[in-house]
C-alpha positions as CSV (number, residue, x, y, z in Angstrom):
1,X,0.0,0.0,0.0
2,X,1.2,3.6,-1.3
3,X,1.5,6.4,1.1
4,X,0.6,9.8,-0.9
5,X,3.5,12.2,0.2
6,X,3.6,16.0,0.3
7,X,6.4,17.3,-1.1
8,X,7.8,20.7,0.8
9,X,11.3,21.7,-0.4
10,X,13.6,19.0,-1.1
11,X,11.9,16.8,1.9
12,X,9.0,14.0,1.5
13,X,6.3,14.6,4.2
14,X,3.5,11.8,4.9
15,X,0.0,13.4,3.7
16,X,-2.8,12.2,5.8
17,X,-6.1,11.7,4.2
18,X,-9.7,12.4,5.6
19,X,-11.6,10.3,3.4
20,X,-12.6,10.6,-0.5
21,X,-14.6,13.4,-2.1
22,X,-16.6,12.4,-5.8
23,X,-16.8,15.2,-8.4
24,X,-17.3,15.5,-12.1
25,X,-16.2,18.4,-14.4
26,X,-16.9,19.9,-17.9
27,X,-16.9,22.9,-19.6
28,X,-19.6,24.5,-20.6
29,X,-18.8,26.1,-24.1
30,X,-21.7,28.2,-25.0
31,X,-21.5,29.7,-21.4
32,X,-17.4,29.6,-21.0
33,X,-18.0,28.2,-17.6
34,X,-16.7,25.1,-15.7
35,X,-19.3,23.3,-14.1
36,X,-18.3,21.2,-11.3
37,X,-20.2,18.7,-9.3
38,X,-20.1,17.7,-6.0
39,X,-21.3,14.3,-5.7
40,X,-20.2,12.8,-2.6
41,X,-17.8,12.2,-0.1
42,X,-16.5,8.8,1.9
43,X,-15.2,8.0,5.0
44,X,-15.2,11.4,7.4
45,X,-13.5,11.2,9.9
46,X,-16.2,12.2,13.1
47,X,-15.4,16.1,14.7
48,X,-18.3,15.8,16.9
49,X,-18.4,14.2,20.0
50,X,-21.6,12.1,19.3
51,X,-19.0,10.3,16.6
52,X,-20.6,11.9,13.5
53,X,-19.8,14.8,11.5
54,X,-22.0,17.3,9.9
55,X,-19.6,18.0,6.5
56,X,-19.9,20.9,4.1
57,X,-18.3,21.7,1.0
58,X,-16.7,24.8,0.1
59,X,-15.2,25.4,-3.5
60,X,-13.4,28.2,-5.4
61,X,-11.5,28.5,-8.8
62,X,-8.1,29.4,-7.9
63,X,-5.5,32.0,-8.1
64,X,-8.5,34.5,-7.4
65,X,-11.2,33.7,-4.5
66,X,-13.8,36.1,-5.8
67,X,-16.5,33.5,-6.7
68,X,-16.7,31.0,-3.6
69,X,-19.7,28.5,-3.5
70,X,-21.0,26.4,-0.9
71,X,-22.8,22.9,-0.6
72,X,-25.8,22.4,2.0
73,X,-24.7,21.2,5.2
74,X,-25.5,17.7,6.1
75,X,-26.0,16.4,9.4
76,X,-24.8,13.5,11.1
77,X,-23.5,11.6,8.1
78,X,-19.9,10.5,7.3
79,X,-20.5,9.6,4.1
80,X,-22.9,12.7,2.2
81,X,-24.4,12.5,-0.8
82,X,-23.7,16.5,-2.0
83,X,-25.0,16.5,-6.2
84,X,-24.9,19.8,-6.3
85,X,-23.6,21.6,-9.4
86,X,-21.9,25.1,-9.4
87,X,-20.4,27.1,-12.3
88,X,-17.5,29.5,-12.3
89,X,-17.4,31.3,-15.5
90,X,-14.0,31.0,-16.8
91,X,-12.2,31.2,-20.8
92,X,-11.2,27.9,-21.8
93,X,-7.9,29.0,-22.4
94,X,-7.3,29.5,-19.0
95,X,-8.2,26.7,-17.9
96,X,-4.3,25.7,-17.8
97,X,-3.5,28.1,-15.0
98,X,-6.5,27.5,-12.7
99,X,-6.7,25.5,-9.9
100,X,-10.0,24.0,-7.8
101,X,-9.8,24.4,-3.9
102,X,-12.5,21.9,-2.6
103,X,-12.5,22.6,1.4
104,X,-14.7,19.9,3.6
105,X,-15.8,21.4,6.9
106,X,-17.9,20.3,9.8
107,X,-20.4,22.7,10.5
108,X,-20.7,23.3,14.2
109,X,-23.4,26.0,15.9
110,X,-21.6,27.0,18.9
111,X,-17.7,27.4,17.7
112,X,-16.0,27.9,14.5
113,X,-16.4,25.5,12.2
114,X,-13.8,22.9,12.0
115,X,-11.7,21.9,9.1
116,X,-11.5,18.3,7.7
117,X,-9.5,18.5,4.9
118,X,-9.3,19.7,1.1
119,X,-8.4,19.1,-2.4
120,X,-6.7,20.8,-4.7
121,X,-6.5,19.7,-8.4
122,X,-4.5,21.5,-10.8
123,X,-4.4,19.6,-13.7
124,X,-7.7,20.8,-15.0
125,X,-7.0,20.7,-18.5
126,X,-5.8,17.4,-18.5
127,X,-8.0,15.8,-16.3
128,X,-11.5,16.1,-18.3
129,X,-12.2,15.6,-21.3
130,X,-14.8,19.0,-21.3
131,X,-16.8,18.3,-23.7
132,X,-18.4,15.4,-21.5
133,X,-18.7,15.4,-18.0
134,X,-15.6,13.3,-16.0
135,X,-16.1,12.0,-12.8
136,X,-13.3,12.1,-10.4
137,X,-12.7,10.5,-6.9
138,X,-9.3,12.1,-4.8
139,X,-8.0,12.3,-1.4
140,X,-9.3,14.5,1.0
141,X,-6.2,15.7,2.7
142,X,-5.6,17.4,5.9
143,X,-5.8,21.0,5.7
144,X,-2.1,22.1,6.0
145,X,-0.5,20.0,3.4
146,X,-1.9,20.7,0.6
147,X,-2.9,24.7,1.0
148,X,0.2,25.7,-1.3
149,X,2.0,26.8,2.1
150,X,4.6,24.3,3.0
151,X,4.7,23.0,6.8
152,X,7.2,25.4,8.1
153,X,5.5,28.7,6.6
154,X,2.4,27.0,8.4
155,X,4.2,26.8,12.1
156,X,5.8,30.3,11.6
157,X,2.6,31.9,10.9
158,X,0.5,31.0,13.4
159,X,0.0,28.0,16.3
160,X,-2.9,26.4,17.4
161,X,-4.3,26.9,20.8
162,X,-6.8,24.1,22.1
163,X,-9.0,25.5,24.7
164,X,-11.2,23.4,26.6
165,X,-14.8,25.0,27.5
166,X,-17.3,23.3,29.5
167,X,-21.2,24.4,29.0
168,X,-23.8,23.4,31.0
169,X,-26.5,24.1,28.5
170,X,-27.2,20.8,27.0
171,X,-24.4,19.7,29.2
172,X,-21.7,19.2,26.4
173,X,-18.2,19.8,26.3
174,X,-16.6,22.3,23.1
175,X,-13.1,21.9,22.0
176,X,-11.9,26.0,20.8
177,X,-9.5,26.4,18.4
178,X,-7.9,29.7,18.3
179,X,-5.6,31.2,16.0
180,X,-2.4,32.8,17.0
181,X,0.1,34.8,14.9
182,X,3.7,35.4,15.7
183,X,3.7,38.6,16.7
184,X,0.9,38.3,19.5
185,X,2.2,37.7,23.0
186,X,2.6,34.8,24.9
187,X,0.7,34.8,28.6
């Protein structure tokens, strides 16, 4: 069995994966837009403490995040059916320099939502044949290894802080994350 690696400079860093995410593609010619489809995803990992999830998508055509769409949020299921279709409008021609960022999230009421993972695919070109749609299964990997910031820019701009906060209302326990950037103080 393969381990998919992450490669950061000149060193080989195990990725670790958060399930599978299913999506098709084509190009829409009359409209010059991609459409992409979300179908599904496999194999969550759980975020909440009942053991289940309640996973989102989030998607954007990179290098610009001006157009950001967002799949309905599904509760307590590990392994969502999404089908929803969005379409950025982009010129086939450029097609070659964009990139999709898929980002899966579990959707949570009380705190900030928490990451599960993302995709990035940047062979877009290559990897449909656009005139038909192509489905595609890949990795969901874990957030910080596949954001186009290598592991070390990750740690030197900012450090997680796990904060544990006990509610009585509905007598549950909440796990905050907060960011922290260099330049803020240590107490």
């Amino acid at each position: 069995l393969l381990e998919p690696y992450h490669l950061c400079h000149d060193c080989r860093i195990p990725v670790e994966t958060c399930g599978k995410l299913s999506f098709s593609l084509r190009y829409d010619y009359e409209e010059q837009a991609l459409v992409v489809r979300i179908l599904k995803a496999l194999d969550l990992p759980a975020k909440d403490f009942t053991g289940t999830s309640d996973p989102y998508v989030k998607i954007y055509l990179l290098p610009e995040r001006k157009k950001k769409f967002q799949t309905r949020v599904h509760r307590k299921n590990l392994n969502p059916m999404f089908d929803e279709t969005f379409s950025f409008p982009v010129v086939y021609d450029e097609l070659c320099n964009r990139k999709l960022h898929f980002s899966v999230y579990d959707f949570d009421r009380f705190t900030s939502h928490d990451m599960i993972g993302e995709v990035v695919v940047d062979n877009l070109f290559e990897l449909s044949d656009l005139s038909r749609e192509a489905v595609v299964w890949k990795d969901i990997h874990a957030a910080t290894t596949v954001s186009g910031r290598s592991h070390q820019d990750t740690a030197k701009s900012s450090h997680m802080w796990k904060t544990l906060l006990y509610k009585k209302h509905c007598n549950r326990k909440f796990v905050l994350f907060r960011e922290r950037s260099d330049q803020e103080a240590l107490y």
